[in-house]
VEXTOR-125967 format. One record per residue (C-alpha): residue number from 1; residue in one letter; x, y, z. Coordinates in nm, 4 decimals, decimal comma. Layout:
REM residues N
(site NUM a (X Y Z))
...
This chain:
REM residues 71
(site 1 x (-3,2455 1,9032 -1,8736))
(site 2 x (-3,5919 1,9658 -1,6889))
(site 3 x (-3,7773 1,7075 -1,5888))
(site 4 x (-3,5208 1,4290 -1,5498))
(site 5 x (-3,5103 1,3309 -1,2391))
(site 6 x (-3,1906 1,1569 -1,0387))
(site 7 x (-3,1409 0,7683 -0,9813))
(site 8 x (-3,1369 0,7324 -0,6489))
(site 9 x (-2,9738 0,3546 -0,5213))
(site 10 x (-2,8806 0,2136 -0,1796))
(site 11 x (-2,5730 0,0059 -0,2594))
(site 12 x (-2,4113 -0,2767 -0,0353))
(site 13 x (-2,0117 -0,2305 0,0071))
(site 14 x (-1,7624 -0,4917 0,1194))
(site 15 x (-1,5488 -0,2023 0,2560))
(site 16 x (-1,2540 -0,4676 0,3065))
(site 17 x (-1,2258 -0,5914 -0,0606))
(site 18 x (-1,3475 -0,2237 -0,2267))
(site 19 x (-1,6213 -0,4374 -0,3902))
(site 20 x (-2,0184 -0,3503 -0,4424))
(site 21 x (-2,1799 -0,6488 -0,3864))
(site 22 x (-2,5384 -0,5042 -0,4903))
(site 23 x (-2,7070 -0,2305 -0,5679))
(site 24 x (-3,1397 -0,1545 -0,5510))
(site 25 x (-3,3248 0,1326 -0,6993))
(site 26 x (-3,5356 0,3859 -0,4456))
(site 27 x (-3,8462 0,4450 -0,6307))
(site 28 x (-4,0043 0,7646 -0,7154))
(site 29 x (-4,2730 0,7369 -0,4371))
(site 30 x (-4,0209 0,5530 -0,2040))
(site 31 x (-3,7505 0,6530 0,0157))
(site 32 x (-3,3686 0,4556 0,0709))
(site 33 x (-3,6111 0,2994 0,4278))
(site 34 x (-3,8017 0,1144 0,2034))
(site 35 x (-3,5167 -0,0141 -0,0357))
(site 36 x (-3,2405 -0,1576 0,2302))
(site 37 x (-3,4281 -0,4269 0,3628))
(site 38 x (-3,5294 -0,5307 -0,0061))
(site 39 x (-3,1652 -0,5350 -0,0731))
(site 40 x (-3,1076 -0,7110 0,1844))
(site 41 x (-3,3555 -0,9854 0,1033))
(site 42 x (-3,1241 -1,0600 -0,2316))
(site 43 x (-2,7944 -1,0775 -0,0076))
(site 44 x (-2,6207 -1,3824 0,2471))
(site 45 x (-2,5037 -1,1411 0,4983))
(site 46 x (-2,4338 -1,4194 0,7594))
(site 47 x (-2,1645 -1,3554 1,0205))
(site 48 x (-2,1573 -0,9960 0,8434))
(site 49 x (-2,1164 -0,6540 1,0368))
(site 50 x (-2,3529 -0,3828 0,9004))
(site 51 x (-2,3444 -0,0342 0,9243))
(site 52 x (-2,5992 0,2435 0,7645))
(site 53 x (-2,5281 0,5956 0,7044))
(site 54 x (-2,7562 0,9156 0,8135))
(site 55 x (-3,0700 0,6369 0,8615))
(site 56 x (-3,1116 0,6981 1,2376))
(site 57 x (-3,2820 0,4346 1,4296))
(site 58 x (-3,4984 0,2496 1,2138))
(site 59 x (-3,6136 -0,0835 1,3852))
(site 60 x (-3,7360 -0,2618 1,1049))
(site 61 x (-3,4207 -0,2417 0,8863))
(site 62 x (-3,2097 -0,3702 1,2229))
(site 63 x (-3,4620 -0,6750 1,2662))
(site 64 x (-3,3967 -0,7388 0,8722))
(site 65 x (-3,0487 -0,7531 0,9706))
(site 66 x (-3,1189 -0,9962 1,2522))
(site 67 x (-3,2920 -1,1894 1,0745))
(site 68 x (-3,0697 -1,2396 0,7933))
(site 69 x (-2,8055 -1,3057 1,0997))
(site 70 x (-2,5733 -1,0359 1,1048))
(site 71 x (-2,4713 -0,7351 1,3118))
């Protein structure tokens, strides 16, 4: 129908184990920059590798990633 609009989500993947381990909403006046490191806040990704498709460089999610102490 007209009007209705796609749900857009960033989703975190254990590629290993086939499993999503969460999922966040990009909001209508957002973009998926804005929604990873949120996601990120709500997951331990210590020790973790992480790896972001078609995001090119974008600093601040990689320092979220630091932070939370992962690659």
């Amino acid at each position: 129908e007209k009007g209705i609009k796609a749900l857009n989500l960033v989703t975190a993947w254990a590629s290993e184990q086939q499993l999503i381990l969460g999922q966040n909403s990009v909001g209508d006046k957002s973009n998926e920059i804005r929604a990873i490191p949120a996601l990120l806040e709500l997951l331990d990704v210590t020790g973790a590798i992480i790896t972001i498709e078609a995001m090119g460089t974008q600093t601040e999610i990689a320092g979220k990633i630091q932070e939370k102490k992962a690659d």
